[in-house]
C-alpha positions in Angstrom: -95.6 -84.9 -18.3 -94.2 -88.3 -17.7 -94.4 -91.3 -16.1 -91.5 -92.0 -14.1 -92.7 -95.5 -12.4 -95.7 -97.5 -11.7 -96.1 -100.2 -8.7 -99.2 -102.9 -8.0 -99.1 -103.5 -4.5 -101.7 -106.7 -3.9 -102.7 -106.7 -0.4 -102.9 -104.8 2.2 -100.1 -102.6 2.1 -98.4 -99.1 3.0 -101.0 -97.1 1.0 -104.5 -99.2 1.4 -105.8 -102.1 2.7 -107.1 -103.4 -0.9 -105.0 -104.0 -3.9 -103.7 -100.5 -5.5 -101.8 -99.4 -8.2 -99.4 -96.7 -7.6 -98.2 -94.2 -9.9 -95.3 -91.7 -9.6 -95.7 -89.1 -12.2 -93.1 -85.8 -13.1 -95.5 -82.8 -14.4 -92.8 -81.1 -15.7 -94.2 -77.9 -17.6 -97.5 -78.7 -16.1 -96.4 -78.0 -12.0 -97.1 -74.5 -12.8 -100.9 -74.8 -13.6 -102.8 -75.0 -10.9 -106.3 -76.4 -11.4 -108.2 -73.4 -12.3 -105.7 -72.1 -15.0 -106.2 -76.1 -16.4 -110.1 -74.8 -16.4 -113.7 -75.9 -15.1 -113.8 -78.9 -17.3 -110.7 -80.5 -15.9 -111.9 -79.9 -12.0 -115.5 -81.1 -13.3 -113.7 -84.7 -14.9 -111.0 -85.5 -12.7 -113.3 -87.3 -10.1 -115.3 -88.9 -12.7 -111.9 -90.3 -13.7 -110.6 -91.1 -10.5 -113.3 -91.9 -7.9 -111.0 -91.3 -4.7 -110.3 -88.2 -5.0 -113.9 -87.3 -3.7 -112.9 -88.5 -0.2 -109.6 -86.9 -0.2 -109.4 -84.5 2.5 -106.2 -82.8 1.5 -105.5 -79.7 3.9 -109.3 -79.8 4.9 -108.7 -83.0 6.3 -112.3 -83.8 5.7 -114.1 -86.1 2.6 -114.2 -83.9 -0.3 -110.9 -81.5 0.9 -109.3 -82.0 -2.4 -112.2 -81.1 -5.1 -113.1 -78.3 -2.8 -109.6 -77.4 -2.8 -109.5 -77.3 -6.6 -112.6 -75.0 -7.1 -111.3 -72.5 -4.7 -108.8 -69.6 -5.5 -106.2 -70.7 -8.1 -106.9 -74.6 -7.3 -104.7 -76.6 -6.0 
């Protein structure tokens, strides 16, 4: 894994209307792992370690999407 570049954007702005920081990140290796192969611990963490991802809708389109998303099936 690496990251490739990281961008503060202070105001409102393309991705939020608050002050973000923006990271662009290669998994290499890692992109074929989904969630649950990564295990129960990881999906249990993540949100604890980044707050937003609770409301994410991903392909649910609705608050929580993502971490459902990631307990599901293979993950996500």
């Amino acid at each position: 894994m690496e990251v490739e570049s990281v961008a503060t954007y202070q105001g409102p702005n393309i991705h939020a209307h608050f002050p973000v920081m923006r990271h662009t990140v290669d998994l290499g290796v890692l992109e074929e792992w989904p969630t649950a192969r990564l295990g129960q611990g990881f999906i249990d963490r993540l949100p604890g370690y980044l707050p937003g991802l609770q409301q994410h809708g991903c392909s649910y389109q609705t608050s929580g999407g993502f971490v459902r998303r990631m307990h599901e099936g293979e993950g996500t």
